[in-house]
C-alpha positions, -999 to 999 in steps of 0.1 A, spaced: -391 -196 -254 -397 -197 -215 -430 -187 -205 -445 -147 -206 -468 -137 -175 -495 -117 -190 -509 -85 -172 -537 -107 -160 -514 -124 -136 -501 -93 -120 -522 -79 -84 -521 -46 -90 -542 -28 -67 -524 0 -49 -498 -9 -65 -467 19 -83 -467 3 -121 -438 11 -142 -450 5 -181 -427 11 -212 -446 24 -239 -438 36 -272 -450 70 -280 -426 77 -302 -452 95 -327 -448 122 -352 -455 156 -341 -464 187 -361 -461 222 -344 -463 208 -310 -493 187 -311 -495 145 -322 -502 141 -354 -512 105 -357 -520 90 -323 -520 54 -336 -490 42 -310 -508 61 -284 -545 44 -285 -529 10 -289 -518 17 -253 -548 23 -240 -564 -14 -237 -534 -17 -210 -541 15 -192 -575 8 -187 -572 -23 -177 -541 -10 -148 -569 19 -138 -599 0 -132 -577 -21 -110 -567 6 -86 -528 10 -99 -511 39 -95 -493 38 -134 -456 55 -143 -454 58 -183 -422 60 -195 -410 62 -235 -388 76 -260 -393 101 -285 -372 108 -316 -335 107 -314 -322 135 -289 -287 120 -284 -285 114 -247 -294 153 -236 -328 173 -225 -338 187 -262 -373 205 -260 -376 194 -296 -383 157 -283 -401 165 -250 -431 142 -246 -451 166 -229 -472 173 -257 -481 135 -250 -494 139 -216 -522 161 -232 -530 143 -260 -531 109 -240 -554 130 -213 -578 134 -243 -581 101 -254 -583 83 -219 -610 107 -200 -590 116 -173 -563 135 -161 -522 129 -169 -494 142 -150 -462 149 -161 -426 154 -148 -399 167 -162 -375 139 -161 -381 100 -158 -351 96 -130 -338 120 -95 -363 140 -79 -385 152 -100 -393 120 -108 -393 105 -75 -418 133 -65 -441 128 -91 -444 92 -84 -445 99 -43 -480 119 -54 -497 91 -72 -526 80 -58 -547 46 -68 -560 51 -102 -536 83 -112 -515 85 -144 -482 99 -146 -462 104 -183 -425 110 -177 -399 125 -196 -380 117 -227 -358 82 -216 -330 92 -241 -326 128 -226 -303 100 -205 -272 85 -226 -274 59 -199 -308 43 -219 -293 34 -250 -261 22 -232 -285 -2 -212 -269 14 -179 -272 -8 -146 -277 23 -127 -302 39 -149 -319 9 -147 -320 6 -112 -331 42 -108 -360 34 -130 -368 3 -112 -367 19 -80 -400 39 -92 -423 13 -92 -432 -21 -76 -443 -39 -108 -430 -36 -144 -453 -41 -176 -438 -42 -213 -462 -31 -236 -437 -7 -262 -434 -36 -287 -420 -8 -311 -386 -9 -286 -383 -47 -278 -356 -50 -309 -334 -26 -287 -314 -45 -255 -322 -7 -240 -318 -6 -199 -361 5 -201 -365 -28 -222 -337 -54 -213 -325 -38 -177 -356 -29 -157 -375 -63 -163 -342 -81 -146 -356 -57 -114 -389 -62 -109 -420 -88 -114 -425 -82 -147 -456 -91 -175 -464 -83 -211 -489 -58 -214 -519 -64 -237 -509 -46 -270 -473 -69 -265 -491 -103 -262 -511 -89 -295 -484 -86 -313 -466 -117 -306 -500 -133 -310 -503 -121 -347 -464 -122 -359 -462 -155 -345 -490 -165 -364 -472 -154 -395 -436 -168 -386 -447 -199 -373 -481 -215 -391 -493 -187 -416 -533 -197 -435 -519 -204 -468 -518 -189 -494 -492 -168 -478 -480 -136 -497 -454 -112 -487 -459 -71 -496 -425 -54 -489 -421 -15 -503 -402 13 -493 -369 26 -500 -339 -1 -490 -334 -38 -500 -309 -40 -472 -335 -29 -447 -351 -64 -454 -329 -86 -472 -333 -111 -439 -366 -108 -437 -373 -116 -472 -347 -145 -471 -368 -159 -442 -402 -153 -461 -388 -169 -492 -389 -199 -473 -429 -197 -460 -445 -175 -487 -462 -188 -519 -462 -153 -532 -435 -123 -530 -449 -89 -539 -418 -64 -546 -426 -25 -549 -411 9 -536 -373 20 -546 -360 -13 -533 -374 -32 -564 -355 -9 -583 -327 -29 -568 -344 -63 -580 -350 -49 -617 -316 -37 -623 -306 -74 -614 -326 -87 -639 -313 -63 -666 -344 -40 -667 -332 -2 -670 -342 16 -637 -328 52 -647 -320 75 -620 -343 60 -599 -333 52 -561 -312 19 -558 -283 0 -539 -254 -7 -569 -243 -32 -540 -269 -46 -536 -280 -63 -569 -260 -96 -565 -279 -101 -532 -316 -93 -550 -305 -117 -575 -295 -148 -554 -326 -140 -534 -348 -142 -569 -327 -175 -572 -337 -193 -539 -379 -180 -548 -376 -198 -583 -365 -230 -570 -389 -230 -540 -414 -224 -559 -426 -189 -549 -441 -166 -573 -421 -133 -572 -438 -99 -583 -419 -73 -595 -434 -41 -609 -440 -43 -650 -446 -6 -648 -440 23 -632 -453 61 -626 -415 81 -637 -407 116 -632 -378 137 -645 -379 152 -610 -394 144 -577 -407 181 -575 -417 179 -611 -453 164 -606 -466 172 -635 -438 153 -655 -450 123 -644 -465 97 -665 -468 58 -669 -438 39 -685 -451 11 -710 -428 -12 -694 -404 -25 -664 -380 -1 -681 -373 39 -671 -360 63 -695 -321 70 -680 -330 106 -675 -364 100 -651 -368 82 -616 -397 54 -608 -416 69 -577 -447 46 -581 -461 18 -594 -479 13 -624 -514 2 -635 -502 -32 -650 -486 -37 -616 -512 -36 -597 -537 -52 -620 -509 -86 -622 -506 -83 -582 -542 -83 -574 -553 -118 -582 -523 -132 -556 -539 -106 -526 -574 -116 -534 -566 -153 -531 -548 -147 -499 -556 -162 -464 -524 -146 -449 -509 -111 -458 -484 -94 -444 -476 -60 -457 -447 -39 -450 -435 -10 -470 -453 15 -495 -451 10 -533 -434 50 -537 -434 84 -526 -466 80 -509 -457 113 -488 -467 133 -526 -500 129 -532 -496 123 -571 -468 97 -565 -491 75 -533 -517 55 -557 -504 25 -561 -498 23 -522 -534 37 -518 -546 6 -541 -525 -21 -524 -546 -8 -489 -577 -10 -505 -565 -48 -514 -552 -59 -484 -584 -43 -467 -610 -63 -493 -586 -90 -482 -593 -87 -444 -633 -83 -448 -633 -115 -471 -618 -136 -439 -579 -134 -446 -554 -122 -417 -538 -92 -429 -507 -78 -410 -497 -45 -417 -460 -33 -402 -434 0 -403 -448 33 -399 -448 42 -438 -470 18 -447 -495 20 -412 -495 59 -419 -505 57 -455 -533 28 -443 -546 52 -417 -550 83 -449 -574 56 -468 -596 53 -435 -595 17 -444 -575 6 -410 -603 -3 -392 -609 -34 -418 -571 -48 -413 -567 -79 -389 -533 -62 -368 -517 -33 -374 -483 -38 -361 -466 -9 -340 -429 -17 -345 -417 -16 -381 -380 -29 -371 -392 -52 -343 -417 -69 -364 -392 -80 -394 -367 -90 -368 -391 -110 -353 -402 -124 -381 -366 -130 -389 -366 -155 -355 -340 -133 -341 -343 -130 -301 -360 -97 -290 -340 -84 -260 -370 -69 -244 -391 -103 -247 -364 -122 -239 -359 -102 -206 -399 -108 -196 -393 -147 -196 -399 -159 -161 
């Protein structure tokens, strides 16, 4: 890949500084409710601040479908972001047209200005030349720092950078610092934690992995998927039907590299979701037809500890259930607690996708991990080695 400039190369003094950020965060009642996106910005701000530049934020939020919905404004952003950084942070209305253009026209040096919701504009997710432009023409200087959005060839990720001198903002060059690590010359032993719901989500990613890990750790609903290609009764618990050829050609190409695959041997079952207090442990990797898996079991995580603890490279993606319910989310709380006891015994621990970094930041053991990604979907496609539109486009 062509060479990234870095933030440090940029001049930015006096400067108008258009950064793409992603604080697409989950909100509750009008106010953030986990922030992590937000303060893993703030290493760039600081760093534009101090250096006199006059800084235009812009970002998604949510999926408003192309029109102004108060639902997704990102005003509640402004505030929350005022908060964190010390200092004051304007907002306007719309990110292109006047109100826009007169909220940059006020900056002075050191002034921050959030502005609004890109996809209240169809034109972003169609990559529009004139959206582009109209975003370009707000700033002198371009920095990339929503590593979250780089998967998406968006006209705020792949357009603008074609516009203006362009660099990768300091959470960006973090990221491709740590995944690349991973893709390209992992510590071994290497083990791979994928949860959560679907096995197509990551059937790439863990075709790739087959070929670098010397472990493969399966929980969530997709290793429902897994078990019921192995013959093991799964119940009515979540699974792809279509599916279970794939999972079983990918637990053929493990075996004959060599990699050691964990499924789980047991599982927390319920008769319903709702019904909490049906749940109890199964003695084995099979579920009653009339109950659903929605955790993992004790023998599960007592067979996939040994593989963590000898780890020098971890990457985790996915929780191991319904994490969300509180009686469903300990064997997702026990694989943090691993991966963190991991981290503070020297090993690099990667943590991706917002399920997993949300129910890492409830354990209040995310301080321990080595990266915490931001972009669930951008990290496995990167991991993948599929181009990243919005890296691509920084390439100078």
């Amino acid at each position: 890949m062509n060479r990234i400039a870095s933030l440090k190369d940029l001049a930015v003094k006096g400067k108008r500084v258009l950064v793409r950020v992603d604080y697409n965060v989950p909100q509750d009642g009008g106010a953030v409710a986990d922030d992590t996106r937000i303060r893993a910005s703030l290493p760039t701000l600081s760093h534009l601040l101090q250096d006199g530049a006059r800084v235009i934020l812009i970002s998604h939020l949510g999926r408003p479908k192309g029109a102004p919905n108060l639902k997704y404004t990102l005003a509640p952003v402004a505030g929350h972001l005022s908060r964190l950084i010390g200092r004051p942070v304007a907002f306007a209305a719309d990110c292109v047209g006047p109100i826009a253009e007169k909220a940059v026209k006020e900056l002075k040096e050191g002034d921050l200005l959030l502005l609004e919701n890109l996809r209240f504009h169809p034109e972003e997710e169609k990559n529009d030349p004139g959206f582009a432009k109209a975003l370009a023409g707000l700033a002198d200087l371009f920095v990339q720092d929503a590593f979250g959005a780089v998967h998406r060839a968006h006209a705020s990720t792949a357009g603008v950078p074609k516009l203006l001198p362009k660099a990768a903002g300091f959470l960006l060059e973090k990221e491709l610092q740590f995944l690349g690590g991973l893709r390209d010359a992992p510590a071994k032993p290497f083990v791979a934690l994928l949860g959560g719901a679907k096995v197509s989500d990551k059937i790439d990613v863990l075709d790739k992995l087959a070929d670098k890990v010397d472990s493969l750790v399966i929980g969530g609903a997709m290793a429902y998927t897994f078990l019921k290609s192995l013959g093991a009764a799964t119940g009515k618990s979540l699974l792809e039907p279509d599916k279970v050829d794939t999972a079983s050609a990918l637990l053929g190409k493990a075996k004959a590299k060599g990699v050691q695959v964990l499924l789980p041997v047991d599982h927390l079952a319920v008769k319903s979701i709702k019904d909490t207090l049906s749940a109890h442990f199964t003695a084995d990797q099979n579920i009653p037809d009339n109950e659903a898996g929605v955790d993992v079991g004790p023998k599960t995580l007592e067979r996939m500890a040994p593989s963590l603890r000898a780890a020098k490279t971890i990457f985790w993606n996915g929780p191991m259930g319904i994490f969300e319910v509180d009686r469903y989310a300990q064997g997702t709380r026990q694989v943090a607690k691993l991966c963190s006891d991991a981290a503070l015994q020297g090993a690099t621990v990667v943590v991706g996708g917002g399920d997993s970094v949300a129910a890492l930041q409830s354990t209040g053991l995310a301080k321990n991990i080595s990266h915490i990604s931001t972009g669930g979907g951008a990290s496995l496609e990167f991991l993948e080695g599929k181009e990243l539109p919005g890296v691509a486009a920084l390439a100078v």
